[in-house]
C-alpha positions as semicolon CSV with decimal commas, in nm:
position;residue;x (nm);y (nm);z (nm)
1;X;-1,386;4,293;-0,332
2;X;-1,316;3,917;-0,435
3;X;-1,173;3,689;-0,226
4;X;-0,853;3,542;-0,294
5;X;-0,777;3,235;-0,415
6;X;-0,711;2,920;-0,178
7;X;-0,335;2,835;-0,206
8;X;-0,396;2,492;-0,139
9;X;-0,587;2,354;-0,372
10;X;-0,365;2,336;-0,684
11;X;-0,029;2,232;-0,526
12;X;-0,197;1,940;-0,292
13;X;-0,237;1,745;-0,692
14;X;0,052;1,851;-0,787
15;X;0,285;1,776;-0,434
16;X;0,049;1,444;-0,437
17;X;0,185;1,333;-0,791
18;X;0,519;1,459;-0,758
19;X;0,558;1,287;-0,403
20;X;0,376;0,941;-0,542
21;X;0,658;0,932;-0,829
22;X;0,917;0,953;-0,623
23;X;0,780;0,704;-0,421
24;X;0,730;0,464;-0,697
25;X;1,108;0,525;-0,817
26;X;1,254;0,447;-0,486
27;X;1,065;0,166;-0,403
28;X;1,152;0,030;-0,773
29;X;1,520;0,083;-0,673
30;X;1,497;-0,077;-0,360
31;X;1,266;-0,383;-0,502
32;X;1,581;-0,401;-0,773
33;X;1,857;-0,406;-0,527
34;X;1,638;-0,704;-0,341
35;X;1,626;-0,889;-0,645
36;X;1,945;-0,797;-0,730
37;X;2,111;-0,939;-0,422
38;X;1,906;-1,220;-0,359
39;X;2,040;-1,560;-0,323
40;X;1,706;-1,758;-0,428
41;X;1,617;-1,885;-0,790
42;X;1,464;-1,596;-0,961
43;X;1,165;-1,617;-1,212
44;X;0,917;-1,380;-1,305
45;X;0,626;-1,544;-1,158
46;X;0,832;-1,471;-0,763
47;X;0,905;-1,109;-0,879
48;X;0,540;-1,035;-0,929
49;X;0,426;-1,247;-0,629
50;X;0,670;-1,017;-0,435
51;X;0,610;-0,695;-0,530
52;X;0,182;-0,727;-0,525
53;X;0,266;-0,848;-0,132
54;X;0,445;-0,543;-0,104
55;X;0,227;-0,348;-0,261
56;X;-0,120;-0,469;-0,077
57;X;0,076;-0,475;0,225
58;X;0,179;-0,126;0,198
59;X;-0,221;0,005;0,082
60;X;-0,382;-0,150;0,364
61;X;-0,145;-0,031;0,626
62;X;-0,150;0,312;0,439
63;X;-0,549;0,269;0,527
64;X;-0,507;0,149;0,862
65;X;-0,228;0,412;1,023
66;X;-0,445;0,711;0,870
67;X;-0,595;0,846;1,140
68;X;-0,377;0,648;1,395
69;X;-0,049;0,810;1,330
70;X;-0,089;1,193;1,297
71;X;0,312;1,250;1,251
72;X;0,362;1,202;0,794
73;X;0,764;1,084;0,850
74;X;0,632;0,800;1,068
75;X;0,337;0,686;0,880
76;X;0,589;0,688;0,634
77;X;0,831;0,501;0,778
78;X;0,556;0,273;0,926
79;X;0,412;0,168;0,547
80;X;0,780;0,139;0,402
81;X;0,848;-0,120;0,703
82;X;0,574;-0,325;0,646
83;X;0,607;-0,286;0,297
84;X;0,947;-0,478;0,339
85;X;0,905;-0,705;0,544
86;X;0,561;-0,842;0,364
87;X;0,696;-1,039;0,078
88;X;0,859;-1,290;0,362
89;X;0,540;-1,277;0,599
90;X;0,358;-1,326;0,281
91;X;0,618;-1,657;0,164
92;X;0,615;-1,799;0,531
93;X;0,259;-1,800;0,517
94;X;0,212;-2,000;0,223
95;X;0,447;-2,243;0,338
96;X;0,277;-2,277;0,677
97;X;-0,089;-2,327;0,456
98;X;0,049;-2,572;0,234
99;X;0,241;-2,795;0,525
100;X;-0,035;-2,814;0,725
101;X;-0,286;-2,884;0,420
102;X;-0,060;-3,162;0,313
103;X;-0,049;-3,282;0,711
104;X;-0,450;-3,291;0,683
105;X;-0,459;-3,470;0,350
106;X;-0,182;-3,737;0,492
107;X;-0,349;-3,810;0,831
108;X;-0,702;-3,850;0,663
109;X;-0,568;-4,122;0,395
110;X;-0,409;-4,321;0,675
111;X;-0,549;-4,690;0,711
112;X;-0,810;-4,729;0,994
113;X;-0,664;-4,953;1,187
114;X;-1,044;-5,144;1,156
115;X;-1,068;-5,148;0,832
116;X;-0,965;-5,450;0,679
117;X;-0,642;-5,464;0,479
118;X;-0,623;-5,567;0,101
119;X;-0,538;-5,898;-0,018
120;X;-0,337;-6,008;-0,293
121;X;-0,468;-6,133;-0,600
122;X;-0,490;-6,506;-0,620
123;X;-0,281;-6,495;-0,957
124;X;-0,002;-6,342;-0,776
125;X;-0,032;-6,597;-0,467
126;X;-0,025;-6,923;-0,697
127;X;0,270;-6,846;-0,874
């Protein structure tokens, strides 16, 4: 007598590709209605720089609550939040790098006060 077949292994691909296109069609939606509604200059360069935050965002915490979060509506819900709520992290950050960059570069091209200050030329003093 054979054994029957395992039920699981040809509906996991399929459920798996079904569930990640319907995933990718709602998050379009919702990455539209964003754009759609936002109040900030749009150009194609932010839209990209948005959605590959979101989506890095939402792979590594997709890696990370794995094994931590054994319930699949909250791991869900968990990589959809932090999905969202990346592109801003993800703009705040930059503007925090760049500030404090530009902070560094100002306080290391200020005069020592022992250095000796520049003259003017001699033409400009005679006339």
């Amino acid at each position: 007598m054979a054994t029957p077949p395992d039920p699981n292994t040809g509906n996991n691909v399929n459920a798996l590709l079904t569930d990640s296109f319907l995933a990718s069609i709602l998050g379009g939606m919702a990455m539209t209605a964003r754009i759609l509604l936002s109040h900030e200059p749009i150009s194609l360069g932010w839209i990209i720089r948005r959605v590959l935050a979101a989506s890095i965002a939402a792979i590594l915490c997709g890696l990370a609550v794995a094994d931590q979060i054994s319930s699949d509506s909250l791991r869900y819900f968990t990589i959809g939040a932090v999905a969202y709520c990346s592109p801003e992290c993800f703009d705040f950050l930059l503007r925090y790098v760049k500030a404090r960059g530009e902070k560094e570069i100002a306080s290391a091209t200020k005069l020592n006060p022992n250095e000796k200050r520049k003259t003017k030329d001699r033409k400009s003093v005679r006339k």
